[in-house]
C-alpha positions as YAML, in Angstrom:
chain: A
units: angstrom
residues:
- id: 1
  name: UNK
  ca: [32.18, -26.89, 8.17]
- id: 2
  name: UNK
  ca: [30.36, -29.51, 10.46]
- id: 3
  name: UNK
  ca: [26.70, -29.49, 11.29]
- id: 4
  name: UNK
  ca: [25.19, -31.44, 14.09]
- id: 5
  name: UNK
  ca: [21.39, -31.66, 13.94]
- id: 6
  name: UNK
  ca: [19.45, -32.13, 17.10]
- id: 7
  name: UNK
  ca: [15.90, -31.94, 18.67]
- id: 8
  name: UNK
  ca: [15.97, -28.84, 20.04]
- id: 9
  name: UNK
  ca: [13.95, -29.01, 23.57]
- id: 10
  name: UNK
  ca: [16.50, -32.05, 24.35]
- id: 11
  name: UNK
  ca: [19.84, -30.38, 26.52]
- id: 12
  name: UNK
  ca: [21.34, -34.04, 25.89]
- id: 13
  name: UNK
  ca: [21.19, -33.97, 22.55]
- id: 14
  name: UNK
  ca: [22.85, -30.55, 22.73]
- id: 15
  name: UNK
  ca: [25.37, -31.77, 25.27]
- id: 16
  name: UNK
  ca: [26.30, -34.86, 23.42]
- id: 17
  name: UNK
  ca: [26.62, -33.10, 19.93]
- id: 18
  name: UNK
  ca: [29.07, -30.85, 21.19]
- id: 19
  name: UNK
  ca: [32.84, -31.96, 20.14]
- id: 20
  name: UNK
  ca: [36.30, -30.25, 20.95]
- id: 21
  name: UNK
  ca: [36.06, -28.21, 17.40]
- id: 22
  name: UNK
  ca: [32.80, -26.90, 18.28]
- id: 23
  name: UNK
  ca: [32.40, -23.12, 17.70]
- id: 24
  name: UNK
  ca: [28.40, -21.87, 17.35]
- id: 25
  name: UNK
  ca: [25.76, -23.48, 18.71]
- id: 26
  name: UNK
  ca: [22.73, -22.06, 16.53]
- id: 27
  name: UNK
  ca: [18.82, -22.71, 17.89]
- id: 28
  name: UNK
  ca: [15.60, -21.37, 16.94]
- id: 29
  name: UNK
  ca: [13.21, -20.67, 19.27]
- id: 30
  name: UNK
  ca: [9.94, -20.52, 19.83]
- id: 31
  name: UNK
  ca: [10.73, -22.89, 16.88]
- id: 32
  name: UNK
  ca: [9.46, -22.80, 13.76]
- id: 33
  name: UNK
  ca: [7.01, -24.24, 12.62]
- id: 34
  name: UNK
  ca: [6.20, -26.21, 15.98]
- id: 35
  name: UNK
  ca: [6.94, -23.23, 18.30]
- id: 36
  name: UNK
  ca: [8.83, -25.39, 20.64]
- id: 37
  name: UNK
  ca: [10.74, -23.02, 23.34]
- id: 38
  name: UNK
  ca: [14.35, -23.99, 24.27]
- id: 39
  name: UNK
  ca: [15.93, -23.78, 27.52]
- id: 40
  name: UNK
  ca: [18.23, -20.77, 26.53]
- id: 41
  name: UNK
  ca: [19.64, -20.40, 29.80]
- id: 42
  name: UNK
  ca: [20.87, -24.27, 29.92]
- id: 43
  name: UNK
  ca: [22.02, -23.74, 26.12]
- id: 44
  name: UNK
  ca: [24.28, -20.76, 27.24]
- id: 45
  name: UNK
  ca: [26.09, -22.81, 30.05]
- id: 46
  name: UNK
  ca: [26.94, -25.55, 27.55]
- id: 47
  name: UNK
  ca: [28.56, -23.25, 24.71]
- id: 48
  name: UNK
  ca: [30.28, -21.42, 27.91]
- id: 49
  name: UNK
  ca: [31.44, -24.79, 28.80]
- id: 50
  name: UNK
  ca: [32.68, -25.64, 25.32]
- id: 51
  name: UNK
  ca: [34.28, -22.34, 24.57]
- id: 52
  name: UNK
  ca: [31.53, -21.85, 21.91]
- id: 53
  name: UNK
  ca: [29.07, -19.28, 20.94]
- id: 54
  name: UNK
  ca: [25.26, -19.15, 21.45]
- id: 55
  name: UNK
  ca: [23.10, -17.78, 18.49]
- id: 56
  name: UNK
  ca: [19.25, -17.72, 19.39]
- id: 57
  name: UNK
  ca: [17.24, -17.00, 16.31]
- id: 58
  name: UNK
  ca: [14.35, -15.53, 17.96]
- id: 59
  name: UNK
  ca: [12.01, -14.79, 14.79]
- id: 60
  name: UNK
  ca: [7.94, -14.91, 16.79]
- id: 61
  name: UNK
  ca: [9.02, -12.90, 19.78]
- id: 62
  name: UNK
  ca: [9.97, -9.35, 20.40]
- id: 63
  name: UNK
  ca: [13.49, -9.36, 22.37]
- id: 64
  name: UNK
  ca: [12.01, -5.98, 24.34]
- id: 65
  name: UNK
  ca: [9.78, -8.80, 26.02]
- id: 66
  name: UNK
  ca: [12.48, -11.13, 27.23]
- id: 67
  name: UNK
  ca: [15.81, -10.15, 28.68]
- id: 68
  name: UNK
  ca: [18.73, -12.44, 28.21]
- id: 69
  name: UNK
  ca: [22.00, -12.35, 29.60]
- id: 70
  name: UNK
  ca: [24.32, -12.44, 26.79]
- id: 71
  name: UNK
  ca: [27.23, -10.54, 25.07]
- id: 72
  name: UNK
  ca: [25.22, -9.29, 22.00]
- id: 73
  name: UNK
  ca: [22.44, -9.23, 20.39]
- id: 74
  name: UNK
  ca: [21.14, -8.62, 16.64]
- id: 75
  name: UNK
  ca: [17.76, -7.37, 15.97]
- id: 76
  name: UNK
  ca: [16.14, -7.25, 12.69]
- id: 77
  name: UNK
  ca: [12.41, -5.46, 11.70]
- id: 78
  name: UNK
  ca: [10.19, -7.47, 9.64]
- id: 79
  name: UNK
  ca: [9.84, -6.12, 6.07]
- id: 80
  name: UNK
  ca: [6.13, -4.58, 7.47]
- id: 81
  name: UNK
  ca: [7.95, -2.38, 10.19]
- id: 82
  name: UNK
  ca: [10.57, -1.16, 8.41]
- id: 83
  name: UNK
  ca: [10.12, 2.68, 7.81]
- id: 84
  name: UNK
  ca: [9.74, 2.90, 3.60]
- id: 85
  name: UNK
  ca: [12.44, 4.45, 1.73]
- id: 86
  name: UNK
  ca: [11.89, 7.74, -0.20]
- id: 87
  name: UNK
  ca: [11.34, 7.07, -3.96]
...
């Protein structure tokens, strides 16, 4: 496994990082700890591009307040919303 490490509000960086065994591009955003937002939609046209996937991990924002265009997404409930289990 490769990793490629770049600031994430520059699509260069992305575009130049990318390289013919490129699978998963992974971002975070808003990012944490600077809550820097990502251009998601320019993101997705480079891994479409490069054959890879997109991964957005989207941990500050609900995803029932912004509506993507993509093939899946995975949700998760912080450990406060999560409904307790019977003891």
């Amino acid at each position: 496994v490769e990793t490629t490490f770049v600031e994430p509000t520059k699509i260069d960086q992305w575009r130049e990082a990318v390289r013919p065994n490129t699978r998963l591009l992974f971002l975070e955003t808003p990012s944490n700890p600077l809550t820097e937002l990502v251009d998601i939609a320019e993101l997705s046209a480079i891994a479409r591009q490069s054959g890879a996937l997109l991964v957005v991990d989207n941990c500050f924002c609900t995803p029932a307040l912004q509506h993507w265009k993509v093939r899946s997404v995975v949700s998760q409930l912080p450990r406060g919303c999560r409904p307790s289990s019977a003891s």
